[in-house]
C-alpha positions as a printed NumPy array, in Angstrom:
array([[-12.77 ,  17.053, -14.269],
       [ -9.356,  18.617, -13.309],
       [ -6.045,  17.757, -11.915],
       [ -5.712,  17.543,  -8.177],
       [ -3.391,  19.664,  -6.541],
       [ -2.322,  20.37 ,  -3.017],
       [ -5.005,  22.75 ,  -2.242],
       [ -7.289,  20.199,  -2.952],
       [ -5.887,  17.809,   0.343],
       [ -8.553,  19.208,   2.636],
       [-11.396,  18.486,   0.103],
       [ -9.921,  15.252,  -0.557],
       [ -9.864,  14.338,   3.67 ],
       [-13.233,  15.563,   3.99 ],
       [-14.749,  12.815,   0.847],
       [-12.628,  10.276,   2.19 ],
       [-14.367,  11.229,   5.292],
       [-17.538,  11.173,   4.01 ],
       [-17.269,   7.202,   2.63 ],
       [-15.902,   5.755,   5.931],
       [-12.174,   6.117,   4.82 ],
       [ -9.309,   6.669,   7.844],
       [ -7.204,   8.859,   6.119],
       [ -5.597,  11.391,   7.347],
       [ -5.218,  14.846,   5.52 ],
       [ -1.213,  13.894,   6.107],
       [ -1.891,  10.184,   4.263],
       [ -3.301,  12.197,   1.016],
       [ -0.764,  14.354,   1.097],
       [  1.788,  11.355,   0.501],
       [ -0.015,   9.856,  -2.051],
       [ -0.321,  13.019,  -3.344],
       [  3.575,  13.821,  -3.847],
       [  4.102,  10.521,  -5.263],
       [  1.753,  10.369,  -8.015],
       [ -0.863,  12.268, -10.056],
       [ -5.095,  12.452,  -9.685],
       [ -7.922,  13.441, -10.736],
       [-10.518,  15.791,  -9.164],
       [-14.542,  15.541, -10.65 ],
       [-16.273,  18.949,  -9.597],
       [-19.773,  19.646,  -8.965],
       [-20.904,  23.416,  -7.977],
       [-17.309,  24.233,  -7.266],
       [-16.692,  21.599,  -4.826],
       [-14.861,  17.862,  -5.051],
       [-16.893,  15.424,  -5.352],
       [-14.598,  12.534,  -6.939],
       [-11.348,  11.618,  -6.59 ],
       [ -9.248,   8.809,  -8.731],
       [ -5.391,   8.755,  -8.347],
       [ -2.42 ,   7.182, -10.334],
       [  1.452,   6.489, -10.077],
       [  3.876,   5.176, -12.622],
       [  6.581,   2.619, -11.698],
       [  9.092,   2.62 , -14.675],
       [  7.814,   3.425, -18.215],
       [  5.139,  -0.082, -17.917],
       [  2.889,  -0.142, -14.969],
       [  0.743,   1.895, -12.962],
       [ -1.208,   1.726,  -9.723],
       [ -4.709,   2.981,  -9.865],
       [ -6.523,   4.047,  -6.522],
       [ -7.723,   6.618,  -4.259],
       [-11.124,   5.908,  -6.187],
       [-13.853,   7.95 ,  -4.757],
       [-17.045,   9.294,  -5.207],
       [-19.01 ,  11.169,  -2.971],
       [-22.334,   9.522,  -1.173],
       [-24.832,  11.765,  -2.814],
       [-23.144,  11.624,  -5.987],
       [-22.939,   7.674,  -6.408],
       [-24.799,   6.115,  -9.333],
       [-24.856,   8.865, -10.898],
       [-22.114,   7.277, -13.796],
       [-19.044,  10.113, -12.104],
       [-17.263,   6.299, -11.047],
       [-17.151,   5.8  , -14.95 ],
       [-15.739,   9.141, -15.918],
       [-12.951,   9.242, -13.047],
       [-12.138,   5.578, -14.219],
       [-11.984,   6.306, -18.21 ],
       [ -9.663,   9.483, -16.97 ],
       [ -7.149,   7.251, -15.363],
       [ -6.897,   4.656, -18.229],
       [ -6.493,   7.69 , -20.404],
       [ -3.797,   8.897, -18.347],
       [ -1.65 ,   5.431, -18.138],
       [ -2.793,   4.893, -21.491],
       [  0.227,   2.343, -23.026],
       [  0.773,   0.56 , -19.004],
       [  0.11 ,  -2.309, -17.695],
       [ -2.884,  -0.996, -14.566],
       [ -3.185,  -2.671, -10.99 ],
       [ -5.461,  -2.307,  -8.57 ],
       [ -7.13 ,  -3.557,  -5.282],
       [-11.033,  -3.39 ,  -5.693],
       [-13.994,  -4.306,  -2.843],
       [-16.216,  -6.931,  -4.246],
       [-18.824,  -3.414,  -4.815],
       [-16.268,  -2.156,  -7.104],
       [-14.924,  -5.812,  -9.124],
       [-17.967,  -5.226, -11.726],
       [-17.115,  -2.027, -12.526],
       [-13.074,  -2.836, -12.851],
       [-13.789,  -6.108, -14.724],
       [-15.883,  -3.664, -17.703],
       [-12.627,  -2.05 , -18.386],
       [-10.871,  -4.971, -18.753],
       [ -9.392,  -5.755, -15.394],
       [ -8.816,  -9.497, -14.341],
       [ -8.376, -11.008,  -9.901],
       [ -5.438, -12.045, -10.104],
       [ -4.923, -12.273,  -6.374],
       [ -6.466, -11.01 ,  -2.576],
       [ -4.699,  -9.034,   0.189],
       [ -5.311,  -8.899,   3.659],
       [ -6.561,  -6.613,   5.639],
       [ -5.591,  -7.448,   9.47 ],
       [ -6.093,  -4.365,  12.116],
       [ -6.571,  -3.086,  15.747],
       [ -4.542,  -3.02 ,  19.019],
       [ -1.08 ,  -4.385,  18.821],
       [ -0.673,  -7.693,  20.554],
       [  1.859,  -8.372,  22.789],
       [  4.02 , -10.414,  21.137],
       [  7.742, -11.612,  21.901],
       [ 10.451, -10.772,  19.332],
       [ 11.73 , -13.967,  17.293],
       [ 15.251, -15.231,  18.505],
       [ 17.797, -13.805,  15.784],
       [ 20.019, -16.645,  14.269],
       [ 23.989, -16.309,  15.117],
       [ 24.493, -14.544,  11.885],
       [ 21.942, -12.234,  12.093],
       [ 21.253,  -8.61 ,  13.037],
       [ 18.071,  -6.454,  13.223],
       [ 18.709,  -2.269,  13.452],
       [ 17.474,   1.061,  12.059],
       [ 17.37 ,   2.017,   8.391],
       [ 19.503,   5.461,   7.414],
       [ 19.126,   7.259,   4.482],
       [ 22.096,   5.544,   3.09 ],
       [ 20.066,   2.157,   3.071],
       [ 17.855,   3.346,   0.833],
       [ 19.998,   1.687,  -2.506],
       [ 19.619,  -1.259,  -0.497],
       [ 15.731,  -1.12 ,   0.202],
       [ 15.232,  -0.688,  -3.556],
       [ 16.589,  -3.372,  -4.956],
       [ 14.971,  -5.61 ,  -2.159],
       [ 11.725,  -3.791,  -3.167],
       [ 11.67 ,  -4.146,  -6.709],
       [ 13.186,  -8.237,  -6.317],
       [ 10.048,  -8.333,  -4.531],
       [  7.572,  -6.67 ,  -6.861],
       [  9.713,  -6.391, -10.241],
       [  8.686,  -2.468,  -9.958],
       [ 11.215,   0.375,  -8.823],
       [ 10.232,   2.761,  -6.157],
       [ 12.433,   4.125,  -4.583],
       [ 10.825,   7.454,  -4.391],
       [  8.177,   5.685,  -2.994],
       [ 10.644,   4.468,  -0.209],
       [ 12.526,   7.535,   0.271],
       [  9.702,   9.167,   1.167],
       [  8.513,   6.569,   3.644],
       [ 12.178,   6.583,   5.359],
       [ 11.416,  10.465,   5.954],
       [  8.241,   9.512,   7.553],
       [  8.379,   6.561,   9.542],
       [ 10.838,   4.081,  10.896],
       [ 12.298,   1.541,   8.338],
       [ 14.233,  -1.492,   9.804],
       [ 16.654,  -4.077,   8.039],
       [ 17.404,  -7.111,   9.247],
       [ 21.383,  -8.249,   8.11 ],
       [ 22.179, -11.963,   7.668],
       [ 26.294, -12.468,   7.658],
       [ 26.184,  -8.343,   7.172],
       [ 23.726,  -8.61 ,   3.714],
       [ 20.051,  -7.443,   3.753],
       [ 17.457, -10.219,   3.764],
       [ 14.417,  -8.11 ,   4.706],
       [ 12.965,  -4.697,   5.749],
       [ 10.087,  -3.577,   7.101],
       [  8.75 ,   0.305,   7.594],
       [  6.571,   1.366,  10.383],
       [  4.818,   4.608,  10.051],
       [  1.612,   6.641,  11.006],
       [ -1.657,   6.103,   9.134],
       [ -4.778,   6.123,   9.389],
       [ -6.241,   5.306,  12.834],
       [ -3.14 ,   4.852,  14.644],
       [  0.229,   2.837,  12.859],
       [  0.762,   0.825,   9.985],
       [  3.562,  -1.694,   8.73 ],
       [  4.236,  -1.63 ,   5.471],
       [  5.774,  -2.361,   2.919],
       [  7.78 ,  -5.54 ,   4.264],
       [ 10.288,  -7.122,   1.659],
       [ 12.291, -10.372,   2.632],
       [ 13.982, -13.021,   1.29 ],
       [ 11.87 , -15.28 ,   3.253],
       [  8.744, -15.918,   5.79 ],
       [ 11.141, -16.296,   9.074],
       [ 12.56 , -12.437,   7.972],
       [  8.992, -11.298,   7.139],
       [  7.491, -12.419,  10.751],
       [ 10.633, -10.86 ,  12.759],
       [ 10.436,  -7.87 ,  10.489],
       [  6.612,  -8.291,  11.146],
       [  6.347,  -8.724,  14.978],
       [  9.064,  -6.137,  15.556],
       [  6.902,  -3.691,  14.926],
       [  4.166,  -4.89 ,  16.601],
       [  6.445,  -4.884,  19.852],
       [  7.251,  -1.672,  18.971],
       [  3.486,  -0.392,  19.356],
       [  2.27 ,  -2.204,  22.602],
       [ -1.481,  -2.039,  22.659],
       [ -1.542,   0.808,  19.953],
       [ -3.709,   0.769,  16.975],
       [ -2.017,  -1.087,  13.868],
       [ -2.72 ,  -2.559,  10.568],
       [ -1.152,  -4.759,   7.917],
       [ -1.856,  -5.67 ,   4.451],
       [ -0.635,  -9.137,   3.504],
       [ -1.359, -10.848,   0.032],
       [ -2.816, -13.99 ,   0.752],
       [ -0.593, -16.431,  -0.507],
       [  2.281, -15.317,   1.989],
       [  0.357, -17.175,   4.513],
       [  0.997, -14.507,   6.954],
       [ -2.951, -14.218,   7.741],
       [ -3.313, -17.101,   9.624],
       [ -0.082, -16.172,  11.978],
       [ -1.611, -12.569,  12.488],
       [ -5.028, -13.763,  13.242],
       [ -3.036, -16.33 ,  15.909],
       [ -1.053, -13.761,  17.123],
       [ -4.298, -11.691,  17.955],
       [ -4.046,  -9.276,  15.136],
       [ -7.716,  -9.826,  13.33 ],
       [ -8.373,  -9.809,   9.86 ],
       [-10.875,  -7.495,   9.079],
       [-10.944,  -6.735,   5.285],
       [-10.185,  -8.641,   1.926],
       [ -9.02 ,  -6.871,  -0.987],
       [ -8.937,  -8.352,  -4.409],
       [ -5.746,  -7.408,  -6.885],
       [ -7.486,  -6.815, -10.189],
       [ -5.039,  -5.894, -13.048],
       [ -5.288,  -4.932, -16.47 ],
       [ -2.222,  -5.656, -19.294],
       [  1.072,  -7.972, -18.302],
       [  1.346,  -8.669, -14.581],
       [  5.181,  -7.2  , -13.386],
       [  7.593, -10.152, -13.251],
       [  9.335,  -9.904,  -9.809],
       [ 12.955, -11.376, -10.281],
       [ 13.124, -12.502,  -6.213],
       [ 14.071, -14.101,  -4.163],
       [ 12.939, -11.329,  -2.017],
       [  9.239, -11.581,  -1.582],
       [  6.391,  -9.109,  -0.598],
       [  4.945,  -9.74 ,   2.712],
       [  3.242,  -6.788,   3.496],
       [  1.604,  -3.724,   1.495],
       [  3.026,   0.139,   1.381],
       [ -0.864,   0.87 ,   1.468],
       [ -3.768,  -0.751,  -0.923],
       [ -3.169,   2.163,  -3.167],
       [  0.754,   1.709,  -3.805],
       [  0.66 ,  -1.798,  -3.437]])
């Protein structure tokens, strides 16, 4: 095994590729500049793939796990997955597993402690929420980004704001202002098959569903997909709305489980990787 590197991102497409994945060689590259990975090689070529990023000096998100078709069973899974616990070694570890991968995950030590959503496919037409009196929705700056942190890490207790500053520069982040203070933002970005939303921070579920059905409105009839943890109860809306679900993942994690000091909430997912 080896670090990856950038000249590794059209390997890394092609794998993905290979196991049904819908990234884009752009999407690795992201995940890429934000964090660190591994690279298993067989005959000179890349034929794993397991990725990490640090939030403060306590947690990290595993992810990115991958092992090529003809190389499965063959125990590279276990070697890519001792490399990352070596390598947050002293951090708490989360990550979102397929029910294929929870026996693997649970060996090392790693617990459910929750399920996200996986709803996808052609935007429905939906009509925007009526804003309250007090209220304002418009188009994230740069300068917002302060702002979009601390929402963030009231939501998830982690801070990433690199993580956000590099979704402002490639996407469209909006914030929507109650009495001229942020209760909620939502990014909308390319991904995968078409557009995704995500992440989506708000102080509550009436924010998270304008955020949410903004950029739906935004996208008529265009490929999109959001990750919601379950218990936001944003599923069920989606589903109604005519947004299927078509995917569960389940939040394994390993150590102390981040304490998120609110009231802002997490609604939607930056990706299953970053959480």
């Amino acid at each position: 095994m080896r670090a990856l590197t950038p000249d590794d991102l059209d390997a890394c497409h092609r794998l993905s590729q290979q196991v049904g994945w819908a990234h884009r060689r752009e999407d690795w590259a992201l995940v890429l500049g934000l964090g660190q990975g591994l690279a298993a090689i067989a005959a000179g070529e890349v034929v794993g793939t397991a990725m990490w990023w640090t939030f403060g000096s306590g947690h990290a998100s595993l992810g990115s796990i991958i092992v090529a078709p003809e190389r499965q069973g063959a125990g590279l899974g276990k070697l890519l997955m001792q490399g990352l616990l070596d390598a947050t070694r002293g951090r708490s570890r989360g990550l979102i597993a397929t029910e294929q991968g929870r026996p693997l995950y649970a060996k090392y030590g790693f617990e459910p402690v929750g399920t996200v959503l996986q709803h996808q496919g052609p935007a429905p037409a939906v009509g925007l929420p009526p804003l309250g009196p007090s209220e304002t929705l418009r188009l994230a700056t740069e300068a917002d980004l302060p702002v979009l942190a601390a929402l963030d890490e009231a939501a998830t207790g982690l801070p990433r704001a690199p993580v956000l500053s590099a979704l402002l520069g490639r996407g469209e982040a909006y914030v929507l202002d109650r009495d001229g203070v942020a209760a909620g933002f939502s990014v909308l970005r390319r991904r995968g098959l078409g557009w995704l939303i995500g992440p989506v921070a708000a102080v509550d579920y009436r924010a998270a569903r304008c955020l949410i059905a903004h950029g739906l409105a935004a996208r008529p009839s265009e490929f999109i997909r959001v990750d919601v943890p379950a218990p936001t109860g944003l599923g069920s809306w989606l589903t109604e709305l005519g947004l299927p679900e078509v995917d569960t993942g389940l939040v394994m994690l390993c150590g102390e489980r981040p304490a998120p000091p609110g009231p802002a909430r997490l609604f939607a997912l930056v990706n299953q990787a970053l959480g």
